[in-house]
C-alpha positions in Angstrom: 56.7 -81.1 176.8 58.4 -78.5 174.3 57.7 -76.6 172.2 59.6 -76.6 169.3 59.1 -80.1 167.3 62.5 -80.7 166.0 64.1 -80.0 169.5 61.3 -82.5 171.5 62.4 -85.3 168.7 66.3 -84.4 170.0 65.1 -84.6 173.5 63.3 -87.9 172.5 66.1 -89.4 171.4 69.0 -88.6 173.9 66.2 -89.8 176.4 65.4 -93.3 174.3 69.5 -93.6 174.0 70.5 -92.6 177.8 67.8 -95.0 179.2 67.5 -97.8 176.5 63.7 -97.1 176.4 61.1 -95.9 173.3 58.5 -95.5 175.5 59.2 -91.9 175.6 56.4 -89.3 175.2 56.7 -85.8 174.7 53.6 -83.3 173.7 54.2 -79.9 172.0 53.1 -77.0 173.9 54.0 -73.5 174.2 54.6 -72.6 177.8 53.2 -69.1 177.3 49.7 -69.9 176.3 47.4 -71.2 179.1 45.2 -72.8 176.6 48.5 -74.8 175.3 48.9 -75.7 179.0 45.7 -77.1 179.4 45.4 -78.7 175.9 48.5 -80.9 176.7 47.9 -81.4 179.7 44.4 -83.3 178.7 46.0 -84.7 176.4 48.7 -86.6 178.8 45.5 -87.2 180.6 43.3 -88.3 177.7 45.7 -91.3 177.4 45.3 -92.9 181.0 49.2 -93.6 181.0 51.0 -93.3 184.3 52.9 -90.4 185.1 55.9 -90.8 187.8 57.7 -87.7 187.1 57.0 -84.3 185.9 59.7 -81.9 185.4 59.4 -78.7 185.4 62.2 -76.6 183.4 61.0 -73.9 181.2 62.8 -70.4 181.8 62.7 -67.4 179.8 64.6 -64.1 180.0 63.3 -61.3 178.0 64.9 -57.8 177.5 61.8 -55.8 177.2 59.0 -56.2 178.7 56.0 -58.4 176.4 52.7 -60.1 177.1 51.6 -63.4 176.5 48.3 -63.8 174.3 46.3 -64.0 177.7 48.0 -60.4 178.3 50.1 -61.9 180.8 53.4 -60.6 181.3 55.8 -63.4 179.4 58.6 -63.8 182.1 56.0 -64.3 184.8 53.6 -66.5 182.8 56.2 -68.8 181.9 58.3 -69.1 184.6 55.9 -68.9 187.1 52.0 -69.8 186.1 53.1 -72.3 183.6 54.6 -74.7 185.7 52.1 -74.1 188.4 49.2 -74.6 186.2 50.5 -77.5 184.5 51.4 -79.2 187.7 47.8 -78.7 189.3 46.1 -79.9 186.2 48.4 -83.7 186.3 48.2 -83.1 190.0 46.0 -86.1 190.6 47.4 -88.0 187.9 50.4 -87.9 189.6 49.1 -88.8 192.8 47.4 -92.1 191.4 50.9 -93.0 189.8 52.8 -93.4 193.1 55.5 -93.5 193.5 56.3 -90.4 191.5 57.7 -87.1 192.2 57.3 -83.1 191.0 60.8 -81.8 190.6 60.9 -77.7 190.0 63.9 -76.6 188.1 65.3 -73.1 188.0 68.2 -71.2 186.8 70.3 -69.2 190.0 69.0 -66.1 188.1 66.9 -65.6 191.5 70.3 -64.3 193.2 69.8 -61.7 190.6 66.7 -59.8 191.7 64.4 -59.6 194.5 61.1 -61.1 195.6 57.8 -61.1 193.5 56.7 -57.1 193.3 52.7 -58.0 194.5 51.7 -55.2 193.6 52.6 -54.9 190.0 52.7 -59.2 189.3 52.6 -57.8 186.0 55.8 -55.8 185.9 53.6 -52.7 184.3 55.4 -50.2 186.1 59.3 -50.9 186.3 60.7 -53.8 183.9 64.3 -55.6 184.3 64.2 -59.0 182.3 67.1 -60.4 184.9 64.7 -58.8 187.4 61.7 -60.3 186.9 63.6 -63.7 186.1 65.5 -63.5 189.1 62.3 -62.6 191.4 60.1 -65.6 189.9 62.5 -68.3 189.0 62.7 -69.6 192.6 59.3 -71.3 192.4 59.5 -71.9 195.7 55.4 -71.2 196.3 55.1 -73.6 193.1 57.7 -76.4 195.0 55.5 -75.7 197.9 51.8 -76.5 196.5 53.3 -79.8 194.3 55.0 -80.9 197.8 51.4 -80.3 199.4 49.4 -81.5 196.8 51.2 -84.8 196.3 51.2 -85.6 199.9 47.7 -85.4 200.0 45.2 -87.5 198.7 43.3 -86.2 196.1 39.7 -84.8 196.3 37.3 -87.0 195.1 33.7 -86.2 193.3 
């Protein structure tokens, strides 16, 4: 998933040459709109293909502090909700595809700031882009529900 066109038909294409493979499919999205999220995310789904590994690498740094268009501070709504949301959406997908795995990228910029700030998820009060980079890059509560989640079975109707 990317979200720039040109730069998903690079990523395509290093992909096709490094595994000797055209079976590669990547959707447009853009990581900071929940209603992108769940768009490509039915559409993966809408084709009934396998899926055996979803990586999650999107990371954004931002000097001042800005809002997504579901007013969601950008740094945490990408670096945090997106790959959350997105994983619990393929969640059973990914399940039904065994074997397969979840595999949660991050920068180190997490050395660079503390923990998540509960009370202000939304960095309204005090901003620091490395900050709020550093404090939600970890994903370690999204590393923790995909390793849950895929060991379990998933609900059924």
């Amino acid at each position: 998933m990317r979200r720039n066109a040109q730069r998903a038909d690079e990523t395509r294409a290093e992909i096709a040459a490094r595994t000797g493979s055209t079976a590669v499919e990547i959707l447009l999205a853009d990581l900071a709109s929940q209603s992108e999220i769940r768009r490509a995310a039915s559409q993966l789904l809408a084709t009934g293909a396998p899926l055996h590994v979803l990586l999650n690498n999107a990371e954004v740094v931002h000097t001042s502090r800005t809002e997504t268009q579901d007013g969601i501070e950008t740094t945490f709504a990408v670096n945090h909700l997106a790959p959350f949301l997105l994983t619990n959406l393929l969640l059973e997908r990914i399940v039904e595809s065994r074997p397969a795995r979840i595999v949660n990228l991050s920068s180190e910029a997490h050395k660079l700031g503390g923990g998540l700030d509960f009370d202000d998820l939304g960095a309204t009060r005090r901003y620091s882009g490395f900050r709020s980079t550093g404090a939600r890059s970890s994903r370690i509560s999204t590393s923790r529900a995909s390793s849950r989640g895929a060991r379990s079975e998933p609900a059924s109707a």
